[in-house]
N, C-alpha and C positions, 0 to 999 in steps of 0.2 A: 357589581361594584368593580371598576378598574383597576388594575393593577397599581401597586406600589413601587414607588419612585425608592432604590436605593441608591441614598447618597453617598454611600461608601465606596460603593463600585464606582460609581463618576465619577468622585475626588480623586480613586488610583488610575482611573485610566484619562486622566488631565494631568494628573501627575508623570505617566509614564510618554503620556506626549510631550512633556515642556520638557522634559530631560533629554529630548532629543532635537531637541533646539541648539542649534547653534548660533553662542552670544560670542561676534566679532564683534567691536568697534572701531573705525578707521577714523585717525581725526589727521586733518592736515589741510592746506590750500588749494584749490584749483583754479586754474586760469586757461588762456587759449593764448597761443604763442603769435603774437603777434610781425615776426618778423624772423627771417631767416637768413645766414648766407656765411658760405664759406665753413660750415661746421659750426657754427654759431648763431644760437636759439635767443630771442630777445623777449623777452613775457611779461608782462606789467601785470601789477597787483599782487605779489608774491610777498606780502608785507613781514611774514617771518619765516624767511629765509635763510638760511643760512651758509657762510660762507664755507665751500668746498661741500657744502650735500649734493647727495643725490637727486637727483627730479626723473621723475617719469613720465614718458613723452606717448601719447598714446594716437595713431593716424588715425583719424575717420572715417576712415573711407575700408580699411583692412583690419581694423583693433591691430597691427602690432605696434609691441613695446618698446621704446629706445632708451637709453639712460643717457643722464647730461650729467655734468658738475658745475655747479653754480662757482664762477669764477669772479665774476663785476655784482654789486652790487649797488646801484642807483638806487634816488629816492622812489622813482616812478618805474622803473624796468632793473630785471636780475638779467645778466648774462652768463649764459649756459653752455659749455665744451659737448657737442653730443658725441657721444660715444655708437658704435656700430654702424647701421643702415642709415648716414644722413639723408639721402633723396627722400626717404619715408617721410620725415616730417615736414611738414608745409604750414604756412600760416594758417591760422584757425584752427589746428590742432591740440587736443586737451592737455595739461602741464598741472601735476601735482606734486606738492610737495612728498617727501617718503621718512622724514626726518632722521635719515642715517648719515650720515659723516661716512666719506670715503676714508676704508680703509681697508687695511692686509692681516690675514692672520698673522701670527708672532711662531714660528716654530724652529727650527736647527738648520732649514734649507734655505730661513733667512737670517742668519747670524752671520755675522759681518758684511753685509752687504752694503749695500748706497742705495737708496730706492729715490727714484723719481718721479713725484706724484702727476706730473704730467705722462 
């Protein structure tokens, strides 16, 4: 007669593998940046946008990252301030939303100051 199937040891060692699962989920837009110039990223389809977030700018050619700030926001195209390595990004490069709002921490080394979010 063959052996017996315990289903108690199966269930704990399905159990101790799902527990080592890791459950991210990313929700946001992507697009491909259709235009560049001057520091300035032109991307169509970015339908909820918003004004002054972050966008993540990803090259294809290297995976690096740049960050933009959605400054224009058209029906058809978001324009974007990119921040760091401009040369890196080129048209056809991948554009996602990150849904954060630029901004600064609040601490005592910024009390009274002026900030200028540009």
């Amino acid at each position: 007669m063959a052996d017996a199937i315990d289903t108690s040891a199966i269930l704990k060692g399905l159990e101790v593998n799902l527990s080592r699962v890791g459950r991210v989920v990313e929700r946001g837009e992507t697009s491909s940046v259709a235009e560049v110039g001057d520091g300035i990223a032109r991307i169509p389809g970015l339908k909820n946008a918003m004004s002054g977030e972050l966008l993540q700018f990803t090259n294809s050619r290297t995976d690096q990252d740049v960050y933009g700030l959605v400054q224009n926001l058209d029906s058809e195209y978001v324009s974007a301030v990119l921040f760091g390595d401009v040369g890196a990004i080129k048209e056809g490069d991948l554009c996602r939303t990150t849904g954060r709002v630029m901004d600064i921490p609040v601490g005592h080394a910024m009390l009274g100051r002026v900030v200028n979010p540009l």
